[in-house]
N, C-alpha and C positions, 0 to 999 in steps of 0.2 A: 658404413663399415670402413674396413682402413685398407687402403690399397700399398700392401707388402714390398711388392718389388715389380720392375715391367721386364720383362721378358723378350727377345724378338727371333725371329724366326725368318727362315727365307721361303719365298711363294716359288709356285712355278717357274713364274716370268722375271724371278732374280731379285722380286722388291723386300725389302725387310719390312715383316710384319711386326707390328710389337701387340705383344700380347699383356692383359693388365692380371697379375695373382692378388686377388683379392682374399680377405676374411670373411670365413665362408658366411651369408649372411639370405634369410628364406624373406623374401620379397611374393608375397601372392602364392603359397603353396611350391613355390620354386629356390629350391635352394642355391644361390652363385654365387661361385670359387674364381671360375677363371674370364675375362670375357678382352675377346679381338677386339682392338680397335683398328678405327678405318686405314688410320695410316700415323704418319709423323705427324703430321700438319694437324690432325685431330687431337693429338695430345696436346700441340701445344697450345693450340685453339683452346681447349680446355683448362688450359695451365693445370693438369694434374700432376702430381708429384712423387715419389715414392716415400710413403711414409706417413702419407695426407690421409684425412680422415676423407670418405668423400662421399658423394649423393649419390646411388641406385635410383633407377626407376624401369618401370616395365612400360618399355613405349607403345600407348595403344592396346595395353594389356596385355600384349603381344612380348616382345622381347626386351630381354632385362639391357641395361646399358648404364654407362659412366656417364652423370650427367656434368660434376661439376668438383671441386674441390668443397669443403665447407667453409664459410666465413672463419671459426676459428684456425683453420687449418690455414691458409692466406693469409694470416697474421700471425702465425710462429714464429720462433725465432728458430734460426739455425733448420730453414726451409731447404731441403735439398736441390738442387737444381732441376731443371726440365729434362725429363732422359731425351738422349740423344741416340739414334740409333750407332751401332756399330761398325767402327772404322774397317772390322776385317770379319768378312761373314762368316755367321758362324757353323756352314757346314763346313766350306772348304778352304777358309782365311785367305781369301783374294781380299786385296781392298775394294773396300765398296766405294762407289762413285753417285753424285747427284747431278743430273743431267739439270744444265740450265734453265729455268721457269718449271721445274718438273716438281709435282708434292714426295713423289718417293727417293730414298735413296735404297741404290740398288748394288747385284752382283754382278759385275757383267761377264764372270764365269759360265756361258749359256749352255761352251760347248762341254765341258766335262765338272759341274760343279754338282755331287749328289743328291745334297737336297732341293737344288731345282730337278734332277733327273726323277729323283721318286716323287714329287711331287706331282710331276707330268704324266709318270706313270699311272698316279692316284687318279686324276684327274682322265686321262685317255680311257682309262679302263670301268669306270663310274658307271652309273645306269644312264644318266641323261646322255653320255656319249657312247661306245662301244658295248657297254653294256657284258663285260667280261666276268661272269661268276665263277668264284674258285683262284681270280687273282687278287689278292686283297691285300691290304699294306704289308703283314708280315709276311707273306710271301713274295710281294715287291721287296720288300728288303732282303728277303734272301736273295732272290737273285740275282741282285745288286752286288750284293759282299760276293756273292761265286762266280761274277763274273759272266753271268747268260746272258743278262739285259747293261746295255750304255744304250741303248735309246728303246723308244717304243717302237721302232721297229722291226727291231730284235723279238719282240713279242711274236710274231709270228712267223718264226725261223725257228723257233722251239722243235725239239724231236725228244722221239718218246726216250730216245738213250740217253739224253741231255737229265729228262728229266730222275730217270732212276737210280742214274747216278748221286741224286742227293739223298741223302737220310731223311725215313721218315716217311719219302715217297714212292708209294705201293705201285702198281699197274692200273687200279680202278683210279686211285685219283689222277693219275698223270694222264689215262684216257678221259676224263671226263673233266680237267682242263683244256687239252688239245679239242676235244670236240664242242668246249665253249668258245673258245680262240676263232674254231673255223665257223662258228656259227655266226660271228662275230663278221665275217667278209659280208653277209647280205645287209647290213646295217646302210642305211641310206645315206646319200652325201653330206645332207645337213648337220649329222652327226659324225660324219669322218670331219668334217671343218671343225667342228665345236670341241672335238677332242682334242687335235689339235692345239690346244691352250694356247692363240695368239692374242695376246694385248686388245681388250675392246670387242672379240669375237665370242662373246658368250652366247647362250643356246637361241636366244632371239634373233640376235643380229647374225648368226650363224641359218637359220633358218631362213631371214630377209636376205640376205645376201643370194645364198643357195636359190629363190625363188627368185630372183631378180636377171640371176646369172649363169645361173643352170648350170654349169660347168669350172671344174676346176683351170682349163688351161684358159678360162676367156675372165676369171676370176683373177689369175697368176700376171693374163696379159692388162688387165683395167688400168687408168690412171686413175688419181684420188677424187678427181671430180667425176668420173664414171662409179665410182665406189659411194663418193656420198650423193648420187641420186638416190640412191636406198632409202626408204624408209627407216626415221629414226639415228641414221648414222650423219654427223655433222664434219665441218670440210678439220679440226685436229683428228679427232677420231679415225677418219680417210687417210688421213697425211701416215700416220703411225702404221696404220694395217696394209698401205701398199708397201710402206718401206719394209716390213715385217717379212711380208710374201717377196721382196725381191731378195731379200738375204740368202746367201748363198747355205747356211743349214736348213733354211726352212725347208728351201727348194730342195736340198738332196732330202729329207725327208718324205716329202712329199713324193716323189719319184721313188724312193722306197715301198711309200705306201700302196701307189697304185703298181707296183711290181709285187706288193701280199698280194692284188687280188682286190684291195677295197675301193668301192664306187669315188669315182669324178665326177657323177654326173646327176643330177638333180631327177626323179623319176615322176611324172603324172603332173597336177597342175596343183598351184596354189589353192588350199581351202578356201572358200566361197559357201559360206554360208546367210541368209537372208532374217533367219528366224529365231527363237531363242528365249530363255530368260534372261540371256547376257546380250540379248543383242544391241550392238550399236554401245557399246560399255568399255571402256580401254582400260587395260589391267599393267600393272608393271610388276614384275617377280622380284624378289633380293634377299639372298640368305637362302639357306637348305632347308625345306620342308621335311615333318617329323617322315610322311608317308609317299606322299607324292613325287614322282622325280620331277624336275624340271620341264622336260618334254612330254610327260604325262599331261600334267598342269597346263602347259601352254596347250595342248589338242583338245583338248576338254574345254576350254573356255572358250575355243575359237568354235569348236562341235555348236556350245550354246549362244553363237555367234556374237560372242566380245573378240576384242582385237588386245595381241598381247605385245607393247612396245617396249624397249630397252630403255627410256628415261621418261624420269618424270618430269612433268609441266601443269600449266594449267587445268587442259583436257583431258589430266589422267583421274580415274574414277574410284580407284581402288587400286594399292599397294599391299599385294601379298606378301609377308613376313615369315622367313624362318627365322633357324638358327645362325645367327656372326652376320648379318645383313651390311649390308656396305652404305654409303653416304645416300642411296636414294631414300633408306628412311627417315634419314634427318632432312632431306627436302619435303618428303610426304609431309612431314610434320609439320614443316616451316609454311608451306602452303595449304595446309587445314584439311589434305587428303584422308580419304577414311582407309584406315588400317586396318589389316586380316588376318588373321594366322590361317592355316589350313582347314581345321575347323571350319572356321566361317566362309571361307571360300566355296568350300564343302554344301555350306547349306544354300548358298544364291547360286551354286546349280543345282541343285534339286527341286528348289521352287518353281 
């Protein structure tokens, strides 16, 4: 199919994502229009183009992806160049900057730039982290534009006169946000970290961490080599997540958070389980599942005693797939790992 134009967009953590609009084109009973790639460096890895006719494939059967430009298209004339991402981002036109040896270029608007703040919000409020029903993107963007939320944790400084004030919003749903917001405080630490959205701390190593270190202030206090004894986490990885947590908005966030009310402190012991159809089986997640959350997913496999790591290598056994999966499935592939979508996952625990 012909890939249109590339698009980019800002993530959470301020990186510009570029996104590829393709001609809508039905690969395996699936039709695709638009599809994330990993980053810059994948585009250009790919030398795709805007304009370029170029190769689909459903990796693993699993999820559709950019594989390549077409021979004819690499030999056109009047080939457009390699998109670059954008000099001034396009929520809040800060210039964006590339950190030395780094594949993203980013926004380093962190403290007041929108589309990272909704994004954070998106992400804080999801199932695999707080788990907030009734806050969903266009209501993160409402109360963005009105002015209720500049950070998440604003979220839970909501009041019911706050909320009736806006049009639209009755008394049932304004109480039955506020009493998903406060249900939202017993949510365990693994998940206040994960919400969180810091660089590298996603629901695994959010978990590994949380189980290593119990505690948010002995977390705040670690150096990067206390950090990468973890499991799974290596000494850049370490270097990025200390300096993260010493940043002066993390920290006042984080002091916010546990002034809502929400857990620092790791509760019961790391799962231990001996037995299984998964046992002794190391699984790596990447991408959104149609059904399963994240944290769903990782309890489940670890219940049927597989172990769920943040990268892959040699000894990983199985690479679950969803939707927009990031560069671990193009490692999975590059090293001959067996690919799953849900579905499948689905069926080797029930065996």
């Amino acid at each position: 199919t012909t890939l249109s134009r590339v698009a980019w967009n800002v993530g959470r953590t301020g990186h510009m994502v570029p996104f590829a609009q393709l001609e809508p084109v039905k690969i395996s009973v699936v039709t695709v229009k638009i599809k994330k790639n990993h980053n810059e460096e994948d585009l250009r890895r790919k030398d795709v183009r805007e304009g370029d006719e170029v190769i689909i494939t459903r990796a693993g059967d699993v999820i559709p992806r950019v594989v390549s430009p077409t021979a004819k298209a690499q030999r056109a004339k009047g080939r457009r160049p390699v998109p670059e991402p954008p000099a001034d981002c396009p929520a809040c036109g800060t210039p964006t900057v590339k950190p030395e040896g780094g594949v993203w270029t980013i926004c380093p608007n962190r403290a007041s730039c929108p589309g990272q703040l909704f994004q954070a919000i998106k992400h804080f409020v999801s199932r695999g982290a707080m788990d907030i029903e009734g806050l969903g993107e266009k209501q993160a963007e409402r109360f963005l534009s009105e002015g209720l939320i500049t950070s998440v944790a604003d979220i839970y400084e909501l009041q019911m006169e706050g909320l009736l004030g806006l049009e639209g919003f009755g008394e049932v749903s304004a109480r039955n946000l506020l009493g998903a917001i406060e249900r939202s405080r017993q949510q365990p630490f693994h998940r206040v970290l994960y919400g969180l959205g810091i660089q590298g701390i996603g629901f695994v190593n959010a978990r590994a961490l949380t189980g290593e270190l119990r505690t948010m202030d002995r977390l705040l206090a670690a150096t990067p080599e206390e950090i990468e004894a973890t499991p799974g986490i290596g000494p850049i990885l370490a270097r990025t997540i200390a300096e993260t947590l010493a940043e002066e908005t993390t920290r006042e966030l984080i002091e916010r958070l546990r002034e809502g009310g929400l857990a620092m402190e790791e509760e019961g012991l790391a799962p231990q389980t001996t037995g299984g159809p998964l046992r002794d089986k190391a699984f790596v997640l990447t991408g959104t599942l149609p059904d399963l959350a994240r944290e769903e997913a990782t309890e489940r496999i670890e219940a049927a005693g597989g172990k769920v790591t943040g990268s892959v290598s040699k000894r990983t056994d199985y690479v679950v797939a969803g939707e927009e999966p990031g560069s671990k499935l193009a490692k999975a592939e590059e090293l001959g790992t067996e690919i799953l979508d849900e579905a499948g996952l689905l069926a080797l625990l029930a065996a």
